[in-house]
ZAMARGU-4260 file (C-alpha; in steps of 0.2 Angstrom, whole numbers, plus 5000, padded with zeros to 4 digits):
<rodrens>
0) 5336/4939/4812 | 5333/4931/4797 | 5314/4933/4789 | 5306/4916/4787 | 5306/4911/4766
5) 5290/4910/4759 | 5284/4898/4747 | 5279/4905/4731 | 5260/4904/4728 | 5254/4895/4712
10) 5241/4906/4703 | 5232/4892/4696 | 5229/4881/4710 | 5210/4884/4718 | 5206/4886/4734
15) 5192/4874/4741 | 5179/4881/4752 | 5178/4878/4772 | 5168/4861/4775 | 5157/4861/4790
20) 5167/4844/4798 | 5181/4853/4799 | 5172/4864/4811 | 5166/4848/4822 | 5171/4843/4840
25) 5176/4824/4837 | 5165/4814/4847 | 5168/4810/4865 | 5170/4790/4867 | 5155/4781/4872
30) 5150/4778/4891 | 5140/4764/4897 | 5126/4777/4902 | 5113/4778/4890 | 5110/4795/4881
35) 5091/4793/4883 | 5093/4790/4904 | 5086/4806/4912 | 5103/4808/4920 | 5110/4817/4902
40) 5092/4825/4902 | 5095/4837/4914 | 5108/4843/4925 | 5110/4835/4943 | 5101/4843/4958
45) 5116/4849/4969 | 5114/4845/4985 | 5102/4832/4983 | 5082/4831/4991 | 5090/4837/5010
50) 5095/4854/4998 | 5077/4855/4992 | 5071/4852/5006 | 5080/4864/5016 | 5077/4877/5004
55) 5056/4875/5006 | 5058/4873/5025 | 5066/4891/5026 | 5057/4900/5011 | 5047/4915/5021
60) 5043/4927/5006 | 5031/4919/4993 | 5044/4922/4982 | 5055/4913/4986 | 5042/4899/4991
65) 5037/4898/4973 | 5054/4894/4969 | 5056/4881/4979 | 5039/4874/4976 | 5043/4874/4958
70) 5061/4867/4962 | 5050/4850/4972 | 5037/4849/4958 | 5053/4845/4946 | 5061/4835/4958
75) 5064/4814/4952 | 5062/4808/4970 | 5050/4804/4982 | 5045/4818/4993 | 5028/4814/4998
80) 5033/4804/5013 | 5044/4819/5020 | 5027/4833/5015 | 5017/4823/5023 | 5028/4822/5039
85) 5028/4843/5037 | 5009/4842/5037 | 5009/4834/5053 | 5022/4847/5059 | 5016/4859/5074
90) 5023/4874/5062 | 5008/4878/5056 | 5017/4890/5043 | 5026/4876/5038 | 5011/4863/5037
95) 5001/4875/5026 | 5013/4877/5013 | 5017/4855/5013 | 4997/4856/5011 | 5000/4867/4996
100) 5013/4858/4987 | 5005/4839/4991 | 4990/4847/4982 | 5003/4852/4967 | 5010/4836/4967
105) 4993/4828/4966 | 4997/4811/4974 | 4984/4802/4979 | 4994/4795/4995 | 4990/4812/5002
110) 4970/4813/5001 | 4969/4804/5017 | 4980/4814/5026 | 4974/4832/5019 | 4957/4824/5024
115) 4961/4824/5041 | 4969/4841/5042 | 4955/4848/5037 | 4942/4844/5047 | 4953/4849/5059
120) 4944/4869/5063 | 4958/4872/5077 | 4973/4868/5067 | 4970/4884/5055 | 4974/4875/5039
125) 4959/4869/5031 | 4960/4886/5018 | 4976/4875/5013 | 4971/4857/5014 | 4955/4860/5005
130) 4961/4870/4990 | 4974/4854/4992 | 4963/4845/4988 | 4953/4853/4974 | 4969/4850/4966
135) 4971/4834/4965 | 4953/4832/4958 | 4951/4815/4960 | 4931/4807/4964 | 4938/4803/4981
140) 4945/4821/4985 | 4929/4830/4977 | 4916/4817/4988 | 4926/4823/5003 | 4924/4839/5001
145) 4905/4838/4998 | 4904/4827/5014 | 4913/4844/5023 | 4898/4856/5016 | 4891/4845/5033
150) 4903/4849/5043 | 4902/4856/5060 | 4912/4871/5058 | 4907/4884/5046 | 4924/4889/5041
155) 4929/4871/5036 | 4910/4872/5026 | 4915/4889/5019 | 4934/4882/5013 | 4923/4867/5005
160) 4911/4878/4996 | 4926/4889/4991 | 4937/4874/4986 | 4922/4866/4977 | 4923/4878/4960
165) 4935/4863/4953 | 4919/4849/4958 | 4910/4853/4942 | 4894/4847/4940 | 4894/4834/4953
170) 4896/4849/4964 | 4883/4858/4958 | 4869/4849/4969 | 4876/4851/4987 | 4883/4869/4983
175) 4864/4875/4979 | 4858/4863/4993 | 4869/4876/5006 | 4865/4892/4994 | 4848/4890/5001
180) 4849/4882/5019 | 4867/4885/5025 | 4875/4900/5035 | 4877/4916/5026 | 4897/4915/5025
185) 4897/4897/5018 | 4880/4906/5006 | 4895/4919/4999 | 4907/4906/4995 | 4896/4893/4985
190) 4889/4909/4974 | 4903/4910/4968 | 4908/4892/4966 | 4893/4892/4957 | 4898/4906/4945
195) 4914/4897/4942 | 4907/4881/4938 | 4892/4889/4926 | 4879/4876/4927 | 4861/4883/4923
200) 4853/4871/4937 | 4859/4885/4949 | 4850/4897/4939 | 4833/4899/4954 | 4843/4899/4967
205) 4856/4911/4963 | 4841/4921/4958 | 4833/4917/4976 | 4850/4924/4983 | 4849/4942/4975
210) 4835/4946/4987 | 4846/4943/5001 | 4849/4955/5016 | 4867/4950/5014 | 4876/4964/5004
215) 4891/4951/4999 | 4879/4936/4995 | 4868/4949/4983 | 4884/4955/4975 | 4891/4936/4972
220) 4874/4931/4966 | 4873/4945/4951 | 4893/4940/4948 | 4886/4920/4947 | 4870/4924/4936
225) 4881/4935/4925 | 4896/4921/4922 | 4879/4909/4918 | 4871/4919/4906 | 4854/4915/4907
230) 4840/4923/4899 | 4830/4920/4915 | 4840/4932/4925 | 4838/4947/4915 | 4819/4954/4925
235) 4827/4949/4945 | 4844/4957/4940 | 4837/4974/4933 | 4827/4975/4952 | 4845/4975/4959
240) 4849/4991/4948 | 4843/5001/4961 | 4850/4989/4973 | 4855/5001/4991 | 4874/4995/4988
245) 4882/5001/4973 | 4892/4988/4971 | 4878/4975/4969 | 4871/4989/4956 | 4886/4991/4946
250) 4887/4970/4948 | 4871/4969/4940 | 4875/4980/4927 | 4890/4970/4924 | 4879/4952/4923
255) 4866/4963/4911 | 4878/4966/4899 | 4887/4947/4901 | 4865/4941/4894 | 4862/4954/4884
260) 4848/4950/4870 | 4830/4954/4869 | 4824/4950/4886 | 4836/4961/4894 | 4832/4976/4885
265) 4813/4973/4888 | 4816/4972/4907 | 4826/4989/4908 | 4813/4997/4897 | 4799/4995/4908
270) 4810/5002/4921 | 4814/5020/4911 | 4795/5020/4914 | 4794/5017/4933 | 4784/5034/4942
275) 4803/5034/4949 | 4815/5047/4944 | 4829/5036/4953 | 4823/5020/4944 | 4823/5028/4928
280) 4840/5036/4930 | 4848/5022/4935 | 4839/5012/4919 | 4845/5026/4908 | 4864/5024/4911
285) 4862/5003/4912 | 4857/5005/4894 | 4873/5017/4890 | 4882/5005/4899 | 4877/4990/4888
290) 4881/4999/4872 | 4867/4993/4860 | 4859/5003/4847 | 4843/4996/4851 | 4840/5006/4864
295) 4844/5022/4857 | 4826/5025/4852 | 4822/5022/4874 | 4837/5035/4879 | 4831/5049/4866
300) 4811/5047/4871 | 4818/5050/4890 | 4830/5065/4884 | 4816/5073/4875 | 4800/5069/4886
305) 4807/5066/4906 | 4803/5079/4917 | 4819/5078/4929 | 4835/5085/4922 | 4845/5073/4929
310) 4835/5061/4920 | 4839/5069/4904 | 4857/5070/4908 | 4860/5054/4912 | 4850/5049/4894
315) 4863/5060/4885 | 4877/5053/4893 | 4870/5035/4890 | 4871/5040/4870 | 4886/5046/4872
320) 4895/5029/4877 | 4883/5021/4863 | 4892/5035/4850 | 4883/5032/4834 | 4879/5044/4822
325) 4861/5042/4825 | 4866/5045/4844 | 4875/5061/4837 | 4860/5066/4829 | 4850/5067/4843
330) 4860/5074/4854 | 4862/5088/4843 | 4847/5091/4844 | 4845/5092/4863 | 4858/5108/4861
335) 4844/5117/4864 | 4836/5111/4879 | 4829/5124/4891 | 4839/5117/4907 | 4858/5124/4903
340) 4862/5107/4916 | 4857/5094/4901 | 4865/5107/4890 | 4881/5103/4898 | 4879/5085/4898
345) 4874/5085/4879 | 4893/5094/4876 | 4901/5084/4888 | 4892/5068/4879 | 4898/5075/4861
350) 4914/5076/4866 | 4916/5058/4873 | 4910/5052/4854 | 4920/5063/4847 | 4917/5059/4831
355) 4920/5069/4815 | 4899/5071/4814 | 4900/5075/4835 | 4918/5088/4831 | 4906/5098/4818
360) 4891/5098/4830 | 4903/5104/4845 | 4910/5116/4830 | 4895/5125/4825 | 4887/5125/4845
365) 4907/5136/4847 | 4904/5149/4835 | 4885/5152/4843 | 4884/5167/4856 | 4871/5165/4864
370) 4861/5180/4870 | 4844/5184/4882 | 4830/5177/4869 | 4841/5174/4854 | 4858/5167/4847
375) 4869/5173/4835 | 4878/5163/4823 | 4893/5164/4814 | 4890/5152/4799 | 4902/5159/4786
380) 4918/5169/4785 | 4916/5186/4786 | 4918/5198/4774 | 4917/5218/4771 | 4897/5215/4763
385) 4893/5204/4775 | 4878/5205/4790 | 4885/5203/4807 | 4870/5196/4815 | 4860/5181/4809
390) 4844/5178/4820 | 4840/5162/4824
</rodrens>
């Protein structure tokens, strides 16, 4: 088979580069649609709003309820009527979740109908309906959930209080009113609405709550004070520090640290000198905890001078979370404490800081034998003239 003749290429013609039209698609010709129409914005739902639907009536895992909860939010049609027939339904698995997305959806055709589902206590969907709700925000969805702080049932009050962390301040008010007079599991929930909302008006009452015999309601109420912040809660929340739960103690230690400043300090000082060893212990490692070098000269008075060695442990540890150098200092110094139990916590301390100061401390206390009545030290590096034994 004969090859194909080639043409001859002429050496002084020049090769023009690519342009970028010849890598164009040609347009498409023009439809009556318009390009701006949200039908060439995104691609069509298959299957329509029965799909969709569908999909949400069957979703059992949250999973896969989130996606078609997402899948309804984006939707172009009108699904409020059909949620709102699910909210009715006698599924109450399914009229919980239509209580969830008519409050995504936020229309306001649906505060009537969430109204009514729940002040209903025996339907079991008030969590859902009142979180619903909250949601949609409007002044006519908040004012019905203040209106249920009054209701009969204390679970539909206690789903008010809890949904009532997205009232703001017109919330404020009724949530301290039940803080103080309503039932102790409605009390829990509007503590920490409270906290959420962080008005100082709810400053005394939150305060009033930490002396509750509740254990949950003290423990809200030190979480609430600390997301406020206010100065006026630093002397009611250092008593809870030797609260009987340690939760509420390790709350209030949390809410300390939130205020901070001057006040604070002064209120956990005066508890380092409480005639109780517990009381002071506890105040040594709140001030640890709070991390401020103004209290290092508090934590190394109580290592040098307490008479509990507990005590003293718990200052060493305290300066050992603080970790400055003047913490290193003084805790090198408290090497030589007489109770080898605060000698431990002093290393253990050092080690946490473990600074280069803290290293060298850790590195001389290493090369120190200690001995009945004495301790020798290996300073420098031996050599043939040199004395084995340096008494210090």
């Amino acid at each position: 088979m004969d090859e194909p003749e080639l043409k001859p290429v002429n050496p002084e013609r020049k090769f023009a580069p690519p342009r970028l039209d010849d890598y164009r698609i040609p347009p498409q010709p023009k439809s009556n649609i318009d390009d701006r129409s949200p039908i060439n914005q995104s691609a069509p739902e298959i299957g329509g709003v029965a799909a969709l639907l569908t999909e949400f009536d069957t979703a059992s895992r949250s999973d896969l309820f989130s996606q078609a909860l997402q899948k309804l939010i984006r939707c172009r049609s009108d699904i409020v009527p059909d949620l709102l027939n699910r909210l009715k339904s006698d599924d109450l698995s399914l009229a919980k979740k239509a209580a969830i997305a008519l409050g995504y959806i936020r229309s306001p055709r649906a505060i009537s109908p969430l109204i009514a589902a729940a002040q209903n206590p025996h339907r079991q969907i008030y969590p859902q309906a009142t979180s619903a709700l909250a949601w949609i925000g409007s002044s006519e969805a908040i004012s019905a959930l203040i209106q249920m702080l009054q209701h009969p049932s204390v679970h539909v009050q206690a789903a008010a209080a809890k949904a009532l962390h997205k009232g703001n301040l017109p919330a404020v008010s009724p949530l301290v009113d039940v803080l103080k007079h309503g039932d102790d599991l409605v009390k829990i929930q509007a503590a920490h609405s409270l906290g959420q909302i962080s008005s100082p008006l709810a400053v005394p009452a939150l305060i009033d709550a930490l002396s509750s015999p509740t254990q949950s309601l003290r423990f809200e109420a030190a979480w609430a004070l600390g997301q406020i912040r206010s100065p006026l809660a630093a002397i009611p929340l250092a008593t809870r520090l030797t609260d009987s739960d340690i939760s509420v103690q390790s709350q209030a230690v949390q809410a300390l640290k939130n205020i901070g400043g001057d006040r604070v300090i002064a209120a956990i000082s005066e508890m380092l000198n409480n005639s109780s060893s517990h009381t002071r212990s506890v105040a040594a490692r709140t001030l640890g905890q709070m991390g401020m070098d103004e209290v290092i000269p508090l934590l190394v008075d109580r290592l040098r001078n307490d008479d509990f060695p507990y005590v003293r442990c718990d200052a060493a540890i305290a300066l050992g979370e603080i970790g400055t150098y003047e913490a290193v200092f003084h805790l090198s110094q408290a090497i030589k404490d007489n109770d080898r139990v605060v000698r431990n916590a002093v290393v253990r301390a050092l080690r946490q800081i473990n600074s280069p100061d803290a290293q060298e401390v850790l590195k001389t206390l290493n090369q120190t034998i200690s001995v009945p009545q004495y301790s020798m030290a290996n300073r420098d590096q031996f050599t043939d003239d040199s004395d084995f034994t340096v008494l210090q």
